[in-house]
N, CA, C and O atoms as a GROMACS GRO file, in nm:
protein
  332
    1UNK      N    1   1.698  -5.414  17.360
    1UNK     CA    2   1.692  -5.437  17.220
    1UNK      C    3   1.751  -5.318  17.148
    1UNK      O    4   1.706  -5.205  17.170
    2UNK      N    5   1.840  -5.335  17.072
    2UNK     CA    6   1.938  -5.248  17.002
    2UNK      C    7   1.907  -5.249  16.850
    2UNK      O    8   1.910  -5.354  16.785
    3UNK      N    9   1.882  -5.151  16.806
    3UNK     CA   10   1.858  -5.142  16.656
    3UNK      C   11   1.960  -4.995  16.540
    3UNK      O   12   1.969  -4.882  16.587
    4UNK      N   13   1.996  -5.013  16.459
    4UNK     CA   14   2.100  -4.944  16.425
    4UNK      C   15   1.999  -4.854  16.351
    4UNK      O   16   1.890  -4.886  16.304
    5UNK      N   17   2.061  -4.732  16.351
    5UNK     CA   18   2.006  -4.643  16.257
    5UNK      C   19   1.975  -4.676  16.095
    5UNK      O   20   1.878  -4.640  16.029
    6UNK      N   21   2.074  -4.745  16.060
    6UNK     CA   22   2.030  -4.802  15.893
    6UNK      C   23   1.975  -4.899  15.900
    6UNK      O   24   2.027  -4.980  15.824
    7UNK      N   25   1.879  -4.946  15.962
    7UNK     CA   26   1.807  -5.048  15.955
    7UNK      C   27   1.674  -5.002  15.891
    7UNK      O   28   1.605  -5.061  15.808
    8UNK      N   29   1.662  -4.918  15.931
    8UNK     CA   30   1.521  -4.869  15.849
    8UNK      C   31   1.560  -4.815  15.730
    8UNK      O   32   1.481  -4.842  15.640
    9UNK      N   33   1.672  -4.735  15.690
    9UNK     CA   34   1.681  -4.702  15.570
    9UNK      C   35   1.707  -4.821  15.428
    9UNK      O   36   1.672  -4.789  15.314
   10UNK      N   37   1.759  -4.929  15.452
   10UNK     CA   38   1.770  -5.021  15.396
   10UNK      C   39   1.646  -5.098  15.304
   10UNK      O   40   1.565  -5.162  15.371
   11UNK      N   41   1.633  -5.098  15.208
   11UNK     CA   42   1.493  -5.168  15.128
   11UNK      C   43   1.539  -5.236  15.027
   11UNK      O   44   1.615  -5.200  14.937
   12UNK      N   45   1.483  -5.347  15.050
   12UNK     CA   46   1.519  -5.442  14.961
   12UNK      C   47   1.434  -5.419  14.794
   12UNK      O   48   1.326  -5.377  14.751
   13UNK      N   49   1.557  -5.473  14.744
   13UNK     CA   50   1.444  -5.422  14.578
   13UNK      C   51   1.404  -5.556  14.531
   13UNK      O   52   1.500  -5.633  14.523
   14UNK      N   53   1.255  -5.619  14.488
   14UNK     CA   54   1.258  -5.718  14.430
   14UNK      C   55   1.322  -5.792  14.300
   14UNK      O   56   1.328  -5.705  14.213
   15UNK      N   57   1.378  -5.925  14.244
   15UNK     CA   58   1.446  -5.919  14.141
   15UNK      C   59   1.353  -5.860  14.042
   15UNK      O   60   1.235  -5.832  14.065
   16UNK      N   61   1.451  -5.835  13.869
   16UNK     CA   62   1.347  -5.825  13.775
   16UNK      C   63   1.289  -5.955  13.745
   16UNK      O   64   1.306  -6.070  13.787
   17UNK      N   65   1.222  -5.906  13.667
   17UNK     CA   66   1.108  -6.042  13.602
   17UNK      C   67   1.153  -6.059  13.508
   17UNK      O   68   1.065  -6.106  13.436
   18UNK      N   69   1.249  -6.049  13.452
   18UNK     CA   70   1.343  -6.143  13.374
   18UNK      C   71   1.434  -6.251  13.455
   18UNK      O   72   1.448  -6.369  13.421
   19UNK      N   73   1.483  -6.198  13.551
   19UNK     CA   74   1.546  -6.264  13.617
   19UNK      C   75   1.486  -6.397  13.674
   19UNK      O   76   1.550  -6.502  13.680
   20UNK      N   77   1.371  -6.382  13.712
   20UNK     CA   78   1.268  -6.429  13.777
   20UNK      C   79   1.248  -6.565  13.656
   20UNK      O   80   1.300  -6.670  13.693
   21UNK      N   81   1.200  -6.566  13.559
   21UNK     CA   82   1.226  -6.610  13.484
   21UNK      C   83   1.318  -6.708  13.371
   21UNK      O   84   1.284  -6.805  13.303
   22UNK      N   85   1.402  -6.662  13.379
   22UNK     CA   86   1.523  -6.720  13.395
   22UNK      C   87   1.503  -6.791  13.488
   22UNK      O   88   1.449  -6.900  13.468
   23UNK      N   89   1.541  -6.749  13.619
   23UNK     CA   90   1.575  -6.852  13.676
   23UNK      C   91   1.453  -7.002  13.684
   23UNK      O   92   1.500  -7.112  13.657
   24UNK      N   93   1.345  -6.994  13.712
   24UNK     CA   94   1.219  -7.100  13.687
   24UNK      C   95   1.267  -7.138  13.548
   24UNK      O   96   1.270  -7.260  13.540
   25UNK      N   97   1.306  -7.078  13.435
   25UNK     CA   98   1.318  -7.157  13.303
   25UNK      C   99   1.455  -7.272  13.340
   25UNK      O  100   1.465  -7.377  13.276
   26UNK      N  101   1.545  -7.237  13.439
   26UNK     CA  102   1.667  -7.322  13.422
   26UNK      C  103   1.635  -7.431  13.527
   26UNK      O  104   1.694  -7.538  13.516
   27UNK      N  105   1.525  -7.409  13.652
   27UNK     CA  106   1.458  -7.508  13.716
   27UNK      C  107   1.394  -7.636  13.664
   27UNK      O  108   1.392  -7.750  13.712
   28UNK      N  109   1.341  -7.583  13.550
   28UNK     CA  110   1.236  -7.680  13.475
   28UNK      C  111   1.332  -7.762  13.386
   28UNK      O  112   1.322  -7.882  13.360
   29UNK      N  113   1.427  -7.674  13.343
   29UNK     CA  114   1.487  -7.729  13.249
   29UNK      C  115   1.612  -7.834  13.320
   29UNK      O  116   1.687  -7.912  13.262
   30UNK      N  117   1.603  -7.808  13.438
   30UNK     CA  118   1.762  -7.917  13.472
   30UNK      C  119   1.656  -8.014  13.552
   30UNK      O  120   1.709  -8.102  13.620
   31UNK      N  121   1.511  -8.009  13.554
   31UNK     CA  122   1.426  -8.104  13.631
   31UNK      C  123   1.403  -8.180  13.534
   31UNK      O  124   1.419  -8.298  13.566
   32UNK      N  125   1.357  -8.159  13.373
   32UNK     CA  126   1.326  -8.287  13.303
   32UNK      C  127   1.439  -8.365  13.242
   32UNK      O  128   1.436  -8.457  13.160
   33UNK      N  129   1.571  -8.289  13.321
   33UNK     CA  130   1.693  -8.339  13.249
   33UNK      C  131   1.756  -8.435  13.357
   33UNK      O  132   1.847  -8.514  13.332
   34UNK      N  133   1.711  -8.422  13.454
   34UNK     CA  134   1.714  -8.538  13.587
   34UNK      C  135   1.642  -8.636  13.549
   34UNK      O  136   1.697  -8.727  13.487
   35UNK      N  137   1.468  -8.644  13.584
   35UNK     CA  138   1.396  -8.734  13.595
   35UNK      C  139   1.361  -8.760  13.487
   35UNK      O  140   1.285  -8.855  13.504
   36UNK      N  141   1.367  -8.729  13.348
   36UNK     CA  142   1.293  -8.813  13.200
   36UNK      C  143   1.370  -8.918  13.211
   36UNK      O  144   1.332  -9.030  13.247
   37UNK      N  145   1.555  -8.867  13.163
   37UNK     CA  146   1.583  -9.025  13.161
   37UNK      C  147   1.560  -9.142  13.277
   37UNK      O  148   1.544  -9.261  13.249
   38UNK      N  149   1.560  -9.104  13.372
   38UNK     CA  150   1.568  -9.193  13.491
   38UNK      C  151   1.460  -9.285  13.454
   38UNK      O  152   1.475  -9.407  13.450
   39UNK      N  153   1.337  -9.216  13.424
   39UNK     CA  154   1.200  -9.236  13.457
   39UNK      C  155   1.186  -9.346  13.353
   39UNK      O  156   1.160  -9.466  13.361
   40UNK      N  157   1.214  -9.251  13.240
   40UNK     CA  158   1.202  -9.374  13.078
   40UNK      C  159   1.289  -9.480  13.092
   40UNK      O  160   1.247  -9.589  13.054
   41UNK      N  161   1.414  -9.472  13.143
   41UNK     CA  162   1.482  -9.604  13.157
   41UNK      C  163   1.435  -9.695  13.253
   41UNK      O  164   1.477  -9.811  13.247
   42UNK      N  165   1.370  -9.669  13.324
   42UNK     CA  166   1.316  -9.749  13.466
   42UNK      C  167   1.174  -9.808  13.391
   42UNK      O  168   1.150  -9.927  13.412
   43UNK      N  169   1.129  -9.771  13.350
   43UNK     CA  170   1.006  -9.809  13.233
   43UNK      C  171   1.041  -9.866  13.158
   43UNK      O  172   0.973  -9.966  13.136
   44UNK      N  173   1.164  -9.845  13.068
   44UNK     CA  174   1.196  -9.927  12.984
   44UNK      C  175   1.230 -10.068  12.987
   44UNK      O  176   1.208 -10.164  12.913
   45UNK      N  177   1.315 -10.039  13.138
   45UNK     CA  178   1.407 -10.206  13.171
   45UNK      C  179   1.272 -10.233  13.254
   45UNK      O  180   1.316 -10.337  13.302
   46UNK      N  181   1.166 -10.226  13.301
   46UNK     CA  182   1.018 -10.294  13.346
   46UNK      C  183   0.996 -10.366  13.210
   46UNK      O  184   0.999 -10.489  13.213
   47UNK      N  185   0.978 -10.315  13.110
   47UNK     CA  186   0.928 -10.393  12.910
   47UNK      C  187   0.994 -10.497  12.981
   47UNK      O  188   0.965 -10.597  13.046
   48UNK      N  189   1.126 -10.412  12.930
   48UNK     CA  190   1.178 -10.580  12.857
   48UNK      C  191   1.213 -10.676  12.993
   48UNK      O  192   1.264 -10.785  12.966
   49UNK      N  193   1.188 -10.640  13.152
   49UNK     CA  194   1.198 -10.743  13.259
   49UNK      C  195   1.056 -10.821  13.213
   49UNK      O  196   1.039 -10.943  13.221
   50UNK      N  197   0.990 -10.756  13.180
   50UNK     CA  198   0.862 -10.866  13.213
   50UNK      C  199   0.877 -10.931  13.043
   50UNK      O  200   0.830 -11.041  13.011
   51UNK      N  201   0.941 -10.852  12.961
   51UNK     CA  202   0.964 -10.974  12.823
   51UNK      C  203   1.025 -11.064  12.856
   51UNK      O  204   0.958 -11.165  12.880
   52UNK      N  205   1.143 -11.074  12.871
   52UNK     CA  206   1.237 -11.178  12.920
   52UNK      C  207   1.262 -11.255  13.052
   52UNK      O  208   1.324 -11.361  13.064
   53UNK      N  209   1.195 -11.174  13.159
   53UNK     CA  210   1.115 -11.255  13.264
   53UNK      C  211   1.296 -11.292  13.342
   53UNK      O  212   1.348 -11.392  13.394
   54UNK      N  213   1.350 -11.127  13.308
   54UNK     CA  214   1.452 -11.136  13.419
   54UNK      C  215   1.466 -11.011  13.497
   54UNK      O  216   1.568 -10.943  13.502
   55UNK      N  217   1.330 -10.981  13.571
   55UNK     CA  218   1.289 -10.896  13.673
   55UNK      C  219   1.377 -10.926  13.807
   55UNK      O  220   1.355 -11.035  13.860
   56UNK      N  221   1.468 -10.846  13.864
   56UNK     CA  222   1.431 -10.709  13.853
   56UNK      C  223   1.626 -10.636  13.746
   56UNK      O  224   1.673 -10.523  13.734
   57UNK      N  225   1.664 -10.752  13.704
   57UNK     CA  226   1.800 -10.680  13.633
   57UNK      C  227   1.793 -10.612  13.482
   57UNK      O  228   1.878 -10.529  13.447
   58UNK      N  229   1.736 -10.634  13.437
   58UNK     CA  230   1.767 -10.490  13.281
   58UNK      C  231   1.681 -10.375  13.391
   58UNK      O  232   1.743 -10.269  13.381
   59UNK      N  233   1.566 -10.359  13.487
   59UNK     CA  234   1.611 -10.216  13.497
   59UNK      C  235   1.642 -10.199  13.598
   59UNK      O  236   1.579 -10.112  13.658
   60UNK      N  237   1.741 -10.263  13.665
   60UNK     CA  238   1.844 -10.181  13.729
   60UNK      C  239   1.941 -10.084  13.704
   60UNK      O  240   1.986  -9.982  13.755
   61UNK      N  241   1.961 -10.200  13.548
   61UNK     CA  242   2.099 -10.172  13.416
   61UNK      C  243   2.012 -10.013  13.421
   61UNK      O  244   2.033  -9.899  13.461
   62UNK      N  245   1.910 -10.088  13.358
   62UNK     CA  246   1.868  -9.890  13.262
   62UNK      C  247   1.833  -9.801  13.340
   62UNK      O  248   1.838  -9.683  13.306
   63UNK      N  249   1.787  -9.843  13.468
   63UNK     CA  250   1.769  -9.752  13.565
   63UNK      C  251   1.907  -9.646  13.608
   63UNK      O  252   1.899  -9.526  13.632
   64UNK      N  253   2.056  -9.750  13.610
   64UNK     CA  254   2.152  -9.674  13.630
   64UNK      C  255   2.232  -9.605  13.525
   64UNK      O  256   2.319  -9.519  13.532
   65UNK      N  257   2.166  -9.682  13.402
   65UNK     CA  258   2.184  -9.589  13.269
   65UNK      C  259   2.125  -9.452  13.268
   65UNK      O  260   2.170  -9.353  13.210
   66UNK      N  261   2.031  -9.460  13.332
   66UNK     CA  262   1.892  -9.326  13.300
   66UNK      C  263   1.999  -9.218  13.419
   66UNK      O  264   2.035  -9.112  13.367
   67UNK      N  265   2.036  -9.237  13.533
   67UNK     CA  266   2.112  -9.228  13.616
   67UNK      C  267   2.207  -9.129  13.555
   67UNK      O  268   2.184  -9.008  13.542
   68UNK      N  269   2.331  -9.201  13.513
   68UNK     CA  270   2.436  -9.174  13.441
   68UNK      C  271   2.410  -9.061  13.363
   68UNK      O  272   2.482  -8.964  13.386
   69UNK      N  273   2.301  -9.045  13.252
   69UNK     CA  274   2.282  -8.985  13.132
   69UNK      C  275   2.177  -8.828  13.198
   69UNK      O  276   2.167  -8.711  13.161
   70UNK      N  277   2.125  -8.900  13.296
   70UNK     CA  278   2.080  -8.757  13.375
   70UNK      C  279   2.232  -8.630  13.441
   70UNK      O  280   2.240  -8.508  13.453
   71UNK      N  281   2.305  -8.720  13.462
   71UNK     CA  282   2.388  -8.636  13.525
   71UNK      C  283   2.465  -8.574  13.403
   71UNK      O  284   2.474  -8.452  13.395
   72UNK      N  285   2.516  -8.647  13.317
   72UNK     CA  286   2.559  -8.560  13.157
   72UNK      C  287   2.502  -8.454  13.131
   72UNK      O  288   2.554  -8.348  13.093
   73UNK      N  289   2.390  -8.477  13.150
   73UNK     CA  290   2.273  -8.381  13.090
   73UNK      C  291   2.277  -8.255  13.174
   73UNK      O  292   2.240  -8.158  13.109
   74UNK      N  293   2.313  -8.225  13.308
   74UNK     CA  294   2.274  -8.143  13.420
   74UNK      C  295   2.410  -8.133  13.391
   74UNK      O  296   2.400  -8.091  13.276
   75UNK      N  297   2.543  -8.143  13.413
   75UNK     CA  298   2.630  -8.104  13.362
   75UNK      C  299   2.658  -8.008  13.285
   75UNK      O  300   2.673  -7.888  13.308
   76UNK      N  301   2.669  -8.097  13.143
   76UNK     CA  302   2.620  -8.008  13.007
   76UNK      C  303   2.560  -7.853  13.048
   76UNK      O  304   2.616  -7.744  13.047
   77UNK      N  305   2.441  -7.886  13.081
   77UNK     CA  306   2.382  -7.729  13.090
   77UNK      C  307   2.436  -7.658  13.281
   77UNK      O  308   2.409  -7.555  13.344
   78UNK      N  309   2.497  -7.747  13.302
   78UNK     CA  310   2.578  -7.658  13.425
   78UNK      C  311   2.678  -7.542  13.366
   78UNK      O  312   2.700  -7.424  13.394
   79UNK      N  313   2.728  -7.633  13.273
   79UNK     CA  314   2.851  -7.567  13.200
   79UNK      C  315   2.805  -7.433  13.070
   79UNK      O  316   2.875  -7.338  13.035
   80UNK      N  317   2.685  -7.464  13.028
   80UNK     CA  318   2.656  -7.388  12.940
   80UNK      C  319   2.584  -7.240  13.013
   80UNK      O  320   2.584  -7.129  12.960
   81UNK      N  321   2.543  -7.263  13.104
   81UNK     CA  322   2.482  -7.189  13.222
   81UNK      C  323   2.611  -7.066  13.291
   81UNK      O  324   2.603  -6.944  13.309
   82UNK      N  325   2.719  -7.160  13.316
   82UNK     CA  326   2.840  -7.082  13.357
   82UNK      C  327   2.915  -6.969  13.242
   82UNK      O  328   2.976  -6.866  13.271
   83UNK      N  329   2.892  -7.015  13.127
   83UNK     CA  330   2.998  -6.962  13.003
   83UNK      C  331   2.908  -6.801  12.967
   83UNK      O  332   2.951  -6.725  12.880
   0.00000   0.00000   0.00000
């Protein structure tokens, strides 16, 4: 077993707690920007399937609407994240 001399000198520094922060704030924030719409459109097209009693197609529609509009959304702040 071979071990290099800078192996022990080496110490890792923890991030700051800003950083830390940040990053959990951009977690949360690209998580309700995934699953709200998905979630509300999949709920939504359930209403009106059981109004109109054409289960299981409006929420497929809105399900792949919620879909679509999640990924805009995670985008969007991909891009605003990068700049």
């Amino acid at each position: 077993m071979s071990t290099s001399q800078n192996d022990g000198d080496k110490k890792r520094t923890p991030p700051d707690k800003s950083t830390v922060i940040l990053l959990l704030g951009t977690m949360g924030d690209t998580t309700w920007r995934m699953f709200i719409p998905i979630i509300g459109f999949a709920v939504l097209g359930l209403f009106f399937d059981k109004q109109l009693h054409t289960t299981p197609w409006i929420m497929i529609v809105a399900m792949a609407f919620g879909v679509w509009l999640a990924y805009v959304l995670v985008r969007r702040q991909m891009k605003k994240v990068q700049e």
